[in-house]
Every structure is written in C-alpha cells, then in structure tokens.
Rosetta silent file (secondary structure, phi, psi, omega in degrees, C-alpha in Angstrom):
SEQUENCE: XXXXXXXXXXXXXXXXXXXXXXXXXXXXXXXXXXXXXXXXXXXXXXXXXXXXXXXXXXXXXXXXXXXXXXXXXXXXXXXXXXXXXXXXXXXXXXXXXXXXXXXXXXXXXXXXXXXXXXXXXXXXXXXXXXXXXXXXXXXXXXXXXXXXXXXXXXXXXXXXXXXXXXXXXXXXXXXXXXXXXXXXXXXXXXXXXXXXXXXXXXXXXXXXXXXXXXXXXXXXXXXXXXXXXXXXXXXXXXXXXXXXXXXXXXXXXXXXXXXXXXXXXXXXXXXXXXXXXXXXXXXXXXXXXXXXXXXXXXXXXX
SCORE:     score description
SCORE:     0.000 S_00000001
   1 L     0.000  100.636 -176.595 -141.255   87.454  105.104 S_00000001
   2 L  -155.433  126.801  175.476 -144.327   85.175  105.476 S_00000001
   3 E   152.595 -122.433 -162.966 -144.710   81.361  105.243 S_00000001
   4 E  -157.525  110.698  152.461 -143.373   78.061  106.254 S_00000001
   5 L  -113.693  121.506  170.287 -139.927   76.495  105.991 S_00000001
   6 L   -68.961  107.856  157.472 -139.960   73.025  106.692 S_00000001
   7 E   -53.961  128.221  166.666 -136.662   71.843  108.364 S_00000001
   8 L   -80.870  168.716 -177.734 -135.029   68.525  108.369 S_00000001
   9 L  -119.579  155.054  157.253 -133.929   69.136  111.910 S_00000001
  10 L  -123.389 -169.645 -152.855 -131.087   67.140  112.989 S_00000001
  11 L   -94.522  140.166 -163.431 -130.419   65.204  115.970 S_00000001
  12 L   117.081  -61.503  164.317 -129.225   66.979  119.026 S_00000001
  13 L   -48.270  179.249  164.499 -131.253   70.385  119.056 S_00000001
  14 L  -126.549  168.506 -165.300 -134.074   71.004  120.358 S_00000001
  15 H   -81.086   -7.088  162.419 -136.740   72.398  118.229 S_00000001
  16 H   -86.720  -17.984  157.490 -136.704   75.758  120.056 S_00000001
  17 H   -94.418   24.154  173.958 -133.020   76.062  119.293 S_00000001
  18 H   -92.307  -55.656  170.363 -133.585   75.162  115.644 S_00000001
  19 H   -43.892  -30.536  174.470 -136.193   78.637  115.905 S_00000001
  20 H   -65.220  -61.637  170.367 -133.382   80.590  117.606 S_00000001
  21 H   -23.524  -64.711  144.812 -131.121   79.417  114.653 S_00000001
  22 H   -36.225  -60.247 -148.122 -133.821   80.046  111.831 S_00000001
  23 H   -85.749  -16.979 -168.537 -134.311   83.808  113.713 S_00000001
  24 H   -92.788  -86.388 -177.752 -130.282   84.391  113.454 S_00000001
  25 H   -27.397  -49.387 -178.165 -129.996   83.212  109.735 S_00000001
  26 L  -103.526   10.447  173.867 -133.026   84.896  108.752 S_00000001
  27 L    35.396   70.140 -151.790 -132.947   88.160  110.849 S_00000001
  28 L  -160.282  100.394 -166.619 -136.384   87.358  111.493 S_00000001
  29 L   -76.650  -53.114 -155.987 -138.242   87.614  115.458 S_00000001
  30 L   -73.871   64.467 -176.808 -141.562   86.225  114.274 S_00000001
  31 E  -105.780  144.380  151.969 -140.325   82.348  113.788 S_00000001
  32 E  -149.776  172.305  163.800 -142.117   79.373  115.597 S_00000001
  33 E   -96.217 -175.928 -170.096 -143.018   75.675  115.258 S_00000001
  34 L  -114.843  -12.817 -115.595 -145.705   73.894  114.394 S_00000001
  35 L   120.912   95.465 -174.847 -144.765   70.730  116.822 S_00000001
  36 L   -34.354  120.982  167.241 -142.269   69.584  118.676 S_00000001
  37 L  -103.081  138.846 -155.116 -139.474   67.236  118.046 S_00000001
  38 L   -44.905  170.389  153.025 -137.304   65.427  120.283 S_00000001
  39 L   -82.246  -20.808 -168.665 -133.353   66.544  120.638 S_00000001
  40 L   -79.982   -0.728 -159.053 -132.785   62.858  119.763 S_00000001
  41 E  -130.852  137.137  169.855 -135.153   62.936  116.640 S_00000001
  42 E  -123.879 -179.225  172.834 -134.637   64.618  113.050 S_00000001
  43 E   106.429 -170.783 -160.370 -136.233   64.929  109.964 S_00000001
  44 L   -45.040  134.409 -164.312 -139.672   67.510  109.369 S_00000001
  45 E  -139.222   61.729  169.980 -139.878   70.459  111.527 S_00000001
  46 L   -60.107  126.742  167.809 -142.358   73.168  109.977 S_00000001
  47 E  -130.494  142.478 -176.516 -141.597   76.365  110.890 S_00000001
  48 E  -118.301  122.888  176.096 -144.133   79.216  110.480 S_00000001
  49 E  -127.799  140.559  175.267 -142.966   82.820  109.889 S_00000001
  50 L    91.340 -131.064 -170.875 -143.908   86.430  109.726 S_00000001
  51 L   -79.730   -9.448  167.092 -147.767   86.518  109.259 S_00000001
  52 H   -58.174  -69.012 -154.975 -147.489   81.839  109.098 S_00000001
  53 H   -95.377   29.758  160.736 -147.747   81.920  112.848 S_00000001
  54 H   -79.762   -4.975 -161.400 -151.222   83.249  113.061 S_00000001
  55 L  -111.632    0.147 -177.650 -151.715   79.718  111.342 S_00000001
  56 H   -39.409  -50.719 -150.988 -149.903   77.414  114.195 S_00000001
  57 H  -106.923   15.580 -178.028 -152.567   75.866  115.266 S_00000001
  58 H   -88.370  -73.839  154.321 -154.006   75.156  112.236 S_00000001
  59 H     6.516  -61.652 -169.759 -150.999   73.823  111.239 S_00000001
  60 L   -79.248  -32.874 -163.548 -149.948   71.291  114.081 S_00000001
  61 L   -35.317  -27.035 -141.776 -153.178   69.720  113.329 S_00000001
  62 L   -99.782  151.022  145.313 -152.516   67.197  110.709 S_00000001
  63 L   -18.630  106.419 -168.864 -151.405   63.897  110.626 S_00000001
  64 E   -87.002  162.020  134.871 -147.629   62.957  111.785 S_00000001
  65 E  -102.304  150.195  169.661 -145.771   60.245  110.094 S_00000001
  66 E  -152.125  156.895  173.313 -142.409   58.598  111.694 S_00000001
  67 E  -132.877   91.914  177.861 -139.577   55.675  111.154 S_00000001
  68 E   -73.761  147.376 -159.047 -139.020   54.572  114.484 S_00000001
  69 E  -137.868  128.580 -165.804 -136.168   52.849  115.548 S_00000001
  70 E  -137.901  114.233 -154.309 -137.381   50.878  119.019 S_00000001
  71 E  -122.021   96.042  168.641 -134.381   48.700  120.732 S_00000001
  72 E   -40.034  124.131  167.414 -136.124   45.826  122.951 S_00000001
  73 L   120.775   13.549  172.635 -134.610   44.336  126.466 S_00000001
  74 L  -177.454  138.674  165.855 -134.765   47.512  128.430 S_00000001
  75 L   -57.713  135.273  137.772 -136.257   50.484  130.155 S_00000001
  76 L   -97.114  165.385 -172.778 -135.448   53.911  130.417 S_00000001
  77 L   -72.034  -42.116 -152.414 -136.869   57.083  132.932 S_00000001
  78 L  -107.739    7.791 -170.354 -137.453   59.359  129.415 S_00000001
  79 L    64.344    7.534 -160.214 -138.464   56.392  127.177 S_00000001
  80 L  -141.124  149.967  163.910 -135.685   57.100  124.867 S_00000001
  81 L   -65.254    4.061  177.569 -131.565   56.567  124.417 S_00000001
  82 H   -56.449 -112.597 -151.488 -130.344   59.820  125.113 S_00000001
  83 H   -21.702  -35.980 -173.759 -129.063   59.698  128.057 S_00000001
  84 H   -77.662  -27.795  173.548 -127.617   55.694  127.324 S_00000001
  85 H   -27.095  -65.212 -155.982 -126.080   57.645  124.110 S_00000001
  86 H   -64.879  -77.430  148.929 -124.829   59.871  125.835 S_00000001
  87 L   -37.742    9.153 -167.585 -122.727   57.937  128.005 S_00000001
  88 L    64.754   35.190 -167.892 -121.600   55.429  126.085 S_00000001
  89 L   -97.081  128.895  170.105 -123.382   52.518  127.360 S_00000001
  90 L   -54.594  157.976  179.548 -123.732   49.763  125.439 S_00000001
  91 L   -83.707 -177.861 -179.439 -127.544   48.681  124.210 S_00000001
  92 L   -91.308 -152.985 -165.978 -128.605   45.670  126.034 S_00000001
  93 L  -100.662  174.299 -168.317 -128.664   42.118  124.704 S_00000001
  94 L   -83.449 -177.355 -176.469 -130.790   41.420  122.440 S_00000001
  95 L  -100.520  173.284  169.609 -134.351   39.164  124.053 S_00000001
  96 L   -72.051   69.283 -174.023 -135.744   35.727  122.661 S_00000001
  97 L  -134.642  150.222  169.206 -138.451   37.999  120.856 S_00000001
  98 L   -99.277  133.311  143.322 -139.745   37.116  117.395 S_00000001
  99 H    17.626  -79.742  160.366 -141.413   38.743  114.574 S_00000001
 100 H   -49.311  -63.145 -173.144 -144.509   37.309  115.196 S_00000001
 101 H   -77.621    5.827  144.175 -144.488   38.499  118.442 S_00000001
 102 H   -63.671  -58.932  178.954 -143.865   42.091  117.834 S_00000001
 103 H   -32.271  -69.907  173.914 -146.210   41.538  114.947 S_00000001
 104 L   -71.438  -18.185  155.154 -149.303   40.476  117.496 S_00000001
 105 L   -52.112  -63.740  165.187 -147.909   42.802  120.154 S_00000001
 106 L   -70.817   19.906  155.033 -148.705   45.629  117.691 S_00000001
 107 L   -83.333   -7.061 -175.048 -152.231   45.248  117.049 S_00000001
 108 L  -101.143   28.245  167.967 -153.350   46.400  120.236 S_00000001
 109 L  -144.566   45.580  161.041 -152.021   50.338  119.411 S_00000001
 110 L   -96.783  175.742  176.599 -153.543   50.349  115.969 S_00000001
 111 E    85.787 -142.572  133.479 -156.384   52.346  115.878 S_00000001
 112 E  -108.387  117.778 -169.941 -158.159   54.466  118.653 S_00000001
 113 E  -166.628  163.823 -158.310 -157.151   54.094  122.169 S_00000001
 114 E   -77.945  124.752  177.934 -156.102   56.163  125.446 S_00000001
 115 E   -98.423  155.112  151.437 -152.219   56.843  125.495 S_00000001
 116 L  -142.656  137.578  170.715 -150.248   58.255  128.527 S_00000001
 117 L   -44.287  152.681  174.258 -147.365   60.609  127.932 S_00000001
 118 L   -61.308  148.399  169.465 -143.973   60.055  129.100 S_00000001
 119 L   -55.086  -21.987 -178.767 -143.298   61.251  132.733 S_00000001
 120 L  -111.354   91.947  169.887 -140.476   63.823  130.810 S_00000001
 121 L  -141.826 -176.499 -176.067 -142.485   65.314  128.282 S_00000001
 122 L  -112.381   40.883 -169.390 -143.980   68.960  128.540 S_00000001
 123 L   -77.660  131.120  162.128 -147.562   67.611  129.127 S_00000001
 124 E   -84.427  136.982  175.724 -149.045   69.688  132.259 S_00000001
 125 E  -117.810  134.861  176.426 -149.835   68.287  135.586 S_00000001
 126 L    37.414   42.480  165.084 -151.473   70.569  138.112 S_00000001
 127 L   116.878  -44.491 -135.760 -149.906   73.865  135.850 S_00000001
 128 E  -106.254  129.701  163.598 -145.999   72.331  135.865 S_00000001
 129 E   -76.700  154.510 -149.506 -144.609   70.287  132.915 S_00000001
 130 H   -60.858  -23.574 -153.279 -144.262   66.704  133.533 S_00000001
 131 H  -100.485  -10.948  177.583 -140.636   67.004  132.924 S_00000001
 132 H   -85.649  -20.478 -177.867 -139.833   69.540  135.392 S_00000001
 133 H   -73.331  -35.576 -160.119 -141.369   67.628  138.293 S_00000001
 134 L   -71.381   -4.831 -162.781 -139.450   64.214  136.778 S_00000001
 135 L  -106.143  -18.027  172.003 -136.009   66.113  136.809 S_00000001
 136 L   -96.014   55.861  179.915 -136.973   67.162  140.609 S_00000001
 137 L    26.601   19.856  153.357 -137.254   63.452  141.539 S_00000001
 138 L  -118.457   77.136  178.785 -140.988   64.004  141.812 S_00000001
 139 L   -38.097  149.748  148.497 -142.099   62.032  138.870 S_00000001
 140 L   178.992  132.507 -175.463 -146.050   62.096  138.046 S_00000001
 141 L   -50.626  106.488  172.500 -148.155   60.181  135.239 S_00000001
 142 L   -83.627  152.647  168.334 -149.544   62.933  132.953 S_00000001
 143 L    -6.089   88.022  168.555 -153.370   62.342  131.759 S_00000001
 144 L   -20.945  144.067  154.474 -153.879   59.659  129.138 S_00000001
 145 E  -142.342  150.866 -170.920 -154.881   61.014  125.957 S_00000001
 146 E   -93.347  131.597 -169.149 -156.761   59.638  122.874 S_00000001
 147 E  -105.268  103.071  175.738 -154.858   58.978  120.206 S_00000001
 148 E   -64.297   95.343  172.494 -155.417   57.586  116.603 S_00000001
 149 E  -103.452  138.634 -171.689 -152.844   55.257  114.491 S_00000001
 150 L  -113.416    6.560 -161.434 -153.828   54.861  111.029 S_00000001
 151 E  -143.396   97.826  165.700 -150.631   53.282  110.165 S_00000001
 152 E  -138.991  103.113 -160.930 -148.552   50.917  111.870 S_00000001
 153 E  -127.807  136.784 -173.793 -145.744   48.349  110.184 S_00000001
 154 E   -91.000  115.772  170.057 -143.115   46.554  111.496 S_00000001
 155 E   -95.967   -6.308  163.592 -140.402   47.011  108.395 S_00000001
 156 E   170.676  160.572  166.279 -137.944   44.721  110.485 S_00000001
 157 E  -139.236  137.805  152.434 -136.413   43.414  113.614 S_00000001
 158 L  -177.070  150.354 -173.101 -132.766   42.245  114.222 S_00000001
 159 L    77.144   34.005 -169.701 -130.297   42.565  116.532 S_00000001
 160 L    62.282   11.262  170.268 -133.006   43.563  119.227 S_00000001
 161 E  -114.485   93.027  171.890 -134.195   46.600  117.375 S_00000001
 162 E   -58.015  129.580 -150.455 -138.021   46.979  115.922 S_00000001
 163 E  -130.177   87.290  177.031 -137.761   48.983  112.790 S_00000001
 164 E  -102.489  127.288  159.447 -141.415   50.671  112.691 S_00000001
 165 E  -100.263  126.345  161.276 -143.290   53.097  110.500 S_00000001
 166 E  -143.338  165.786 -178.411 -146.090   54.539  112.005 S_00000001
 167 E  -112.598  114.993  160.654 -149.178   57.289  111.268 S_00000001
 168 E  -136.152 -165.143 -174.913 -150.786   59.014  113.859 S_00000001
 169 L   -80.711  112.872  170.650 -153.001   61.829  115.214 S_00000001
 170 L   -33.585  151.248 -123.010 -150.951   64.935  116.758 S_00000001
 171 L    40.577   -4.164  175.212 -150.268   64.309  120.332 S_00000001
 172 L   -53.745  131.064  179.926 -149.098   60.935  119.648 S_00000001
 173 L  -127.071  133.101  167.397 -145.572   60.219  121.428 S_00000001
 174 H   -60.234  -53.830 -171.412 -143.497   57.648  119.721 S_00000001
 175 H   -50.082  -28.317 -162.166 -141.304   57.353  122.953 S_00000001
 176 H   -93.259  -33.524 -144.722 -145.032   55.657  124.982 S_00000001
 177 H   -82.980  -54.086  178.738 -145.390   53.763  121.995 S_00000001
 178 H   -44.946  -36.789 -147.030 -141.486   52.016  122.094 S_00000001
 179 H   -81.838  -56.800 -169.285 -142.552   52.368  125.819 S_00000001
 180 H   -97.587  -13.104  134.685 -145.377   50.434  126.044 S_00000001
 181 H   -47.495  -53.644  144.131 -144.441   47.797  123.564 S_00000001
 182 H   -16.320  -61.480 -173.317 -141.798   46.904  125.556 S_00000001
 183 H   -72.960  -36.061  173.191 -144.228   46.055  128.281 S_00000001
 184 H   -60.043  -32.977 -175.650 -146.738   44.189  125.954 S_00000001
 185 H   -87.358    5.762 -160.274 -143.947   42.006  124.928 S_00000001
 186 L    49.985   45.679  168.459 -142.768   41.919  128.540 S_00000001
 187 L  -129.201   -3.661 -174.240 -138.824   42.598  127.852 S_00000001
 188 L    56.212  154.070  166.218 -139.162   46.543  128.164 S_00000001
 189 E  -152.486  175.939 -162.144 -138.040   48.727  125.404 S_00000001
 190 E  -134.900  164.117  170.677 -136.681   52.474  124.482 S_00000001
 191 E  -104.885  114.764  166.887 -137.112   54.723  121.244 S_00000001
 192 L   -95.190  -15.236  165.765 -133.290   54.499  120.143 S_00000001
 193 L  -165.649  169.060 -165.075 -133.879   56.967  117.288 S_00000001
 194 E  -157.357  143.712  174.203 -136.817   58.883  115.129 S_00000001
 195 E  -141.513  119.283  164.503 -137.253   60.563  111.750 S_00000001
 196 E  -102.407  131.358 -138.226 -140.421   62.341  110.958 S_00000001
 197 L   -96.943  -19.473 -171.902 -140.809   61.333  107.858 S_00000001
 198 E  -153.104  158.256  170.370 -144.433   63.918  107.496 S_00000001
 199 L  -153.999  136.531 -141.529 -146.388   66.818  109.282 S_00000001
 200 L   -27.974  -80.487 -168.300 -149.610   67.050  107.952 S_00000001
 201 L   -91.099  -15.712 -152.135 -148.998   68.175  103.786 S_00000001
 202 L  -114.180  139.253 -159.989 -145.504   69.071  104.455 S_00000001
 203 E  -122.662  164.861 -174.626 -142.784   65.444  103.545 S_00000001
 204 L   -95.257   30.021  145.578 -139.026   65.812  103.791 S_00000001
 205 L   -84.140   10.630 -177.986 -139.277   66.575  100.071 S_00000001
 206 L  -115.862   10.697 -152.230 -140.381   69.529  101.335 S_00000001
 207 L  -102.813  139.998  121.421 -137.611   69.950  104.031 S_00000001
 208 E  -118.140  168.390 -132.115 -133.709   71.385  104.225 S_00000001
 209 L   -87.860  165.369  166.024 -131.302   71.069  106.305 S_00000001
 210 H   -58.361  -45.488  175.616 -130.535   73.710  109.156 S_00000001
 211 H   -47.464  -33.228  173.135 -127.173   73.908  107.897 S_00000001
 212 H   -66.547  -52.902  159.409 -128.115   75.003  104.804 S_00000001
 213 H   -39.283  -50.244 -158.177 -130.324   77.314  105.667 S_00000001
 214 H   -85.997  -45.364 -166.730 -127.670   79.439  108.107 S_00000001
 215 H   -55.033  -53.892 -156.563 -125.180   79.128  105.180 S_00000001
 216 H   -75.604  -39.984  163.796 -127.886   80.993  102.541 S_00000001
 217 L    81.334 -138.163 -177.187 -128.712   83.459  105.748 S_00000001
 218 L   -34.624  -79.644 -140.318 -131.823   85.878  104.455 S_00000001
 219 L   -70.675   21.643  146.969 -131.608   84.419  100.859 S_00000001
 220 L   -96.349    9.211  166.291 -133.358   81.109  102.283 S_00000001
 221 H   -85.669  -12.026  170.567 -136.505   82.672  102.231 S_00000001
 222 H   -72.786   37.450  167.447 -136.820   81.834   98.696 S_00000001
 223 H  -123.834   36.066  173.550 -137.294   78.469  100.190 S_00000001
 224 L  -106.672  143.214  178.486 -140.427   79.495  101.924 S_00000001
 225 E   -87.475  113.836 -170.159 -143.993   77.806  101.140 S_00000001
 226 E   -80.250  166.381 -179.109 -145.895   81.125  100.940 S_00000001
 227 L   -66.079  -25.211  156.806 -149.576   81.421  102.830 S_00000001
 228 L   -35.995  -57.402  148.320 -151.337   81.249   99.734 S_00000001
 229 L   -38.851  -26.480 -161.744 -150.234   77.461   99.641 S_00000001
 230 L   -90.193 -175.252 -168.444 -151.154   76.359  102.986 S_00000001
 231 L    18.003   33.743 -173.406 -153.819   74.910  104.280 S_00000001
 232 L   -60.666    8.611  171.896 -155.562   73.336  100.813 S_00000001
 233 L  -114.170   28.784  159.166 -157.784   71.170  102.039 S_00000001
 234 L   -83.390  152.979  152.118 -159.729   73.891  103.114 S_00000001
 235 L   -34.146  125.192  126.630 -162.707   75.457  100.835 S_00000001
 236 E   -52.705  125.576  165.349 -161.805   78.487   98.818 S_00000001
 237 E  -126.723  136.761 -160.954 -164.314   81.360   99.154 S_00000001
 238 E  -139.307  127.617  179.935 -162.926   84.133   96.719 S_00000001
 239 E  -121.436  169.500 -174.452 -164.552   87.557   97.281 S_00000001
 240 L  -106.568 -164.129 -160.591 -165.118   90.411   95.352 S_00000001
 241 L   -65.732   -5.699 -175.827 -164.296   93.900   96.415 S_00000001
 242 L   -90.435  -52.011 -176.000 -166.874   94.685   98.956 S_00000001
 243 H   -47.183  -77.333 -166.394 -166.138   91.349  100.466 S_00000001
 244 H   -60.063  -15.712  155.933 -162.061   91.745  100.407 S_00000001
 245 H   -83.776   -3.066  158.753 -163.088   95.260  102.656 S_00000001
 246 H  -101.263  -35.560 -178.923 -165.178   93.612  105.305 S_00000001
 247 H   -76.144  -13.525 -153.993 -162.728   90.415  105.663 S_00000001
 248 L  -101.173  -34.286 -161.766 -159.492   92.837  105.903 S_00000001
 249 L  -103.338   -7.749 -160.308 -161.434   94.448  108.788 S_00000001
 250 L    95.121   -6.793 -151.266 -162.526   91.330  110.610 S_00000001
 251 L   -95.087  173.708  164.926 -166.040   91.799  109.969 S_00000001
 252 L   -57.956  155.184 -171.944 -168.378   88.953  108.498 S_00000001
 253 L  -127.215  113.176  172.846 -168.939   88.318  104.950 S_00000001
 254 L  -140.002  160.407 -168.901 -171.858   86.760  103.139 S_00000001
 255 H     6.724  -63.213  177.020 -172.932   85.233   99.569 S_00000001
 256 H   -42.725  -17.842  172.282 -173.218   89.096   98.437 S_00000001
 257 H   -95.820   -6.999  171.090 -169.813   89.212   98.901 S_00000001
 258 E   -95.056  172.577 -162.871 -168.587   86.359   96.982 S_00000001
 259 L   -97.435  -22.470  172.609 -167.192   86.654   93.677 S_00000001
 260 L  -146.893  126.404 -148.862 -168.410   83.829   92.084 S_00000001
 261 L   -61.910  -20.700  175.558 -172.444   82.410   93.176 S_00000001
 262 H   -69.863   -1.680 -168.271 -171.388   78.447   93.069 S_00000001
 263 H   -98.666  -17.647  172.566 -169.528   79.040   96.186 S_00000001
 264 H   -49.888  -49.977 -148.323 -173.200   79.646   98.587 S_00000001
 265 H   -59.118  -49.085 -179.163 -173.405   76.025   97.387 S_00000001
 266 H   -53.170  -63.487  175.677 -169.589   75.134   99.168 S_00000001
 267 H   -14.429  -64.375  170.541 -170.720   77.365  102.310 S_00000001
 268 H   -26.393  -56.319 -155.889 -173.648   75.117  102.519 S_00000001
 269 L  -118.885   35.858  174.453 -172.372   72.224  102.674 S_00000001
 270 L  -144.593  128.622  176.999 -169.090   72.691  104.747 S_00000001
 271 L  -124.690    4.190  168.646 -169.030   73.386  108.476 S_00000001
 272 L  -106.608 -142.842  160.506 -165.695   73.740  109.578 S_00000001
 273 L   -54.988  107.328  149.299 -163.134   76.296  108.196 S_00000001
 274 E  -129.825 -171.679 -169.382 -162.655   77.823  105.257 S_00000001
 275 E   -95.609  118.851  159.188 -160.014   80.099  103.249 S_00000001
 276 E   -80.039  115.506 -175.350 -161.448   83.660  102.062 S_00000001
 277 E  -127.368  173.132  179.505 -159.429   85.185   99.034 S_00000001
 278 E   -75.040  146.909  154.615 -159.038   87.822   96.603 S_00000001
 279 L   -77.922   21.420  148.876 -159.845   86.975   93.464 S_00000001
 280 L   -93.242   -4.584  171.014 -156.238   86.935   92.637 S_00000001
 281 L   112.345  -30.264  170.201 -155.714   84.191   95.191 S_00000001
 282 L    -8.128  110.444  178.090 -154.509   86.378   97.958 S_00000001
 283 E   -91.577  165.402 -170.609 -155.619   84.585  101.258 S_00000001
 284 E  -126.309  -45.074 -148.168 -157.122   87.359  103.491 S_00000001
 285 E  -174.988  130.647 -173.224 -158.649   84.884  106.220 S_00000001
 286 E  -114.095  128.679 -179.369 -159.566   81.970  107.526 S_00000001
 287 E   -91.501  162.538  177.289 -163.330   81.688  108.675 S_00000001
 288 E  -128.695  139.759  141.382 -166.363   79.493  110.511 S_00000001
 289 E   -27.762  120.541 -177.210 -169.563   79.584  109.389 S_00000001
 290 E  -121.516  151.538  175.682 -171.733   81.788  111.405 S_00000001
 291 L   -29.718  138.525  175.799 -175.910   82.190  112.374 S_00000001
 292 L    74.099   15.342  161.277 -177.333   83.493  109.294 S_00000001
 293 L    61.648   25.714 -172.473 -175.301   82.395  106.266 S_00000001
 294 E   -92.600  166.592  149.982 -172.171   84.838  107.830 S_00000001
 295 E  -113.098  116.759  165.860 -168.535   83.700  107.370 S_00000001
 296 E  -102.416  133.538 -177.751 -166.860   85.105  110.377 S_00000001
 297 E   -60.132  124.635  177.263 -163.115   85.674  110.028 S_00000001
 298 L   -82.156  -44.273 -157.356 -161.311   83.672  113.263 S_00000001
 299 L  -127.948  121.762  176.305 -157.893   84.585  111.644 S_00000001
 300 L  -107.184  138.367 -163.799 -157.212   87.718  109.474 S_00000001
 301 L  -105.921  -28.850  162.636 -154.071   87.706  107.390 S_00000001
 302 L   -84.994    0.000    0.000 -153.863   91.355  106.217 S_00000001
C-alpha cells in the first residue's frame, strides 16, 4: 500500500487524528501528512502512505491555496474563532470598514515579506512549541519567516467578514494574515473559518471525505495516487538495466546508465532533483546531480 490519499478533512480534527483515523480504516502504521491543518479548517489534507512518506518533504513543498473567511472588529490569543465557537459567543459588531479599505490594506502582504507565526502554533522557540509555552501563560513571538503570496483577492465583505482567496509559499499561516489585517485596518480581526482549496498538484478534486474513507475501510486504497504519479514536475531519467541495479542499491548512476542518450542533455541542464525510472515507468529514486556527471540517489523507493 503506497501513495497519497488526499483528504477533505473536516472541521474539528486535527490532522494527526485524521492519520490515526486513515491508520484504523486502512490497517495501515506507515500513514503521515504532508502539512498541517487547523482543527477549525477543512478541505485538502495529503496523506502519504507505505513507501509515499519517504516523499514528505518533497511533498509539503508546493504551493498552498485557501478561501479564508476573516471576521473584522476583534482580536483573539490563537488568531482564530475556536475558542469564540466554542462557547457560543456571539461575533462582534461589524466596524465602519469598506471595501476599499480592505482592498488597500491588502497590498502590503502581496508578494515577499517577513511573517511572524501565531504565538499558538507549533513553530519552535528555544526547542518548545510556541503553543505549549502560550497555554502555560508564558506566551513568546516565534521568529518571523519569509513568506511569498502570489495570489491574494478579496471575493467579498459584508456583515464584518472579508471573504479572501489567497496563494502562498508553505509556511504561510492564514490565522497572521486575518491577524495582521486586522491591525493594518486598525479594528483587529480573527480567521473565522478556512478551506484549503490546493497543496501543491493535489485540488479537492482530488480529495474525499474522511467519512468515506472509514466506511470503504482497506478498499479505499483504490483511491490512492500511486508514486509513479507524484512529483511530475520533476525530470524523468529512465534507466536501463545496469542503471535500475545501481539506483535500487543507492549507488550513483551516470549517462551509461540511461536508457535513452537525449536525457545527458536534461541532466545538463537541470540542477535540482530529478525522478530515476525503469523503463516501464517504475520510479526507483529521486536524485541530485553530483561532481562528475553522477546522479546520486537522496531517496530510494525500492
């Protein structure tokens, strides 16, 4: 059992008890994520299984997408409604804030520019995650980090709630962004709900529900996106048989080993990872260019 089922997750879990869930249904140890989602936030959840979570970190890399739900005229400690949810509190009223002035608020977190995480997130400060110090009343500001939005649109506001899509870089927290809008427009604001709408290639056409899953029990892995699939916008290097018997072992591979001579030219001219395969498409490994015109495997799949 090896590949990736993307989850919609729903709202309430946490994304390590959607993997306990997934490991029960699919009588399956070797489950993980690829990035964490909120308990307050659903929609895509990639989960990588079996021989998939040699690829995690590949994986989390990509681009996020979200449809942000951001409710204007007040702060919270976590940057988010849970907790006012959760009680039953009413939201607050709505402010004197316009359109325009969300609109012109959000131009200054387009782009590239230094974020800082919520104090309850599981960003480390001096070893300890941020959220364990904030739940022992000793709050502390984790590390700015830089963050890219390639996307950002206000699809509406009313009734005090900014109704945002945005595209960013992995580490990007929605909750600083609701967070820190708030503060630009000077009325504070919260993330009242989230849907990730993308993780890198995988869309919630690519997604089902948990529920579904646990109903179908084993017989949901024929809803898994096998390893063969993943990662495509790396270079294919396809090897012949001396080649598929040094990458199986770990060892380096070079031009003599590929299967078909236009691929020296891809080597060349590519400097980050690529995918080494059988020439039936099998991936065996994903590799870096090494001194000397080597492919060394980083990740072996067999």
């Amino acid at each position: 059992m090896d590949g990736v089922l993307v989850i919609d997750k729903p709202s309430g879990p946490t994304s390590h008890d959607v993997v306990d869930r997934a490991r029960r249904a699919l009588r399956e140890k070797r489950i993980g994520h690829t990035g964490t989602l909120d308990p307050l936030a659903t929609g895509v959840l990639p989960l990588v299984i079996g021989r998939a979570t040699r690829l995690a970190s590949f994986l989390s890399s990509g681009h996020k997408a979200y449809d942000a739900q951001v409710r204007l005229g007040s702060v919270t400690a976590t940057y988010d409604a849970a907790e006012r949810l959760a009680s039953g509190e009413p939201p607050p009223p709505a402010p004197a804030v316009t359109r325009a002035h969300v609109e012109m608020a959000l131009e200054e977190f387009r782009g590239t520019y230094l974020q800082a995480p919520p104090p309850y997130s599981a960003k480390k400060i001096g070893g300890v995650a941020a959220y364990r110090l904030a739940r022992r009343n000793t709050p502390a500001q984790p590390e700015p980090v830089t963050v890219t939005v390639s996307d950002l649109v206000l699809l509406a506001l009313a009734e005090g709630v900014a109704h945002i899509r945005v595209t960013a870089t992995a580490g990007f927290y929605v909750r600083s962004l609701a967070h820190d809008l708030g503060a630009r427009l000077g009325c504070g604001a919260h993330l009242e709900a989230l849907r990730r709408t993308r993780a890198g290639h995988f869309t919630l056409d690519d997604a089902v529900r948990l529920d579904v899953v646990e109903a179908e029990g084993a017989g949901a892995v024929a809803r898994l996106i096998p390893l063969d699939s993943l990662l495509p916008d790396l270079p294919v290097i396809c090897l012949n048989d001396r080649g598929v018997r040094r990458a199986s072992h770990g060892n380096s591979v070079s031009s003599e080993d590929f299967e078909h001579p236009d691929h020296r030219v891809t080597v060349a001219i590519h400097t980050a990872q690529v995918r080494l395969t059988t020439v039936s498409g099998t991936l065996l490994a994903i590799a870096s260019p090494a001194p000397g015109g080597l492919l060394r495997p980083a990740i072996v799949l067999v």
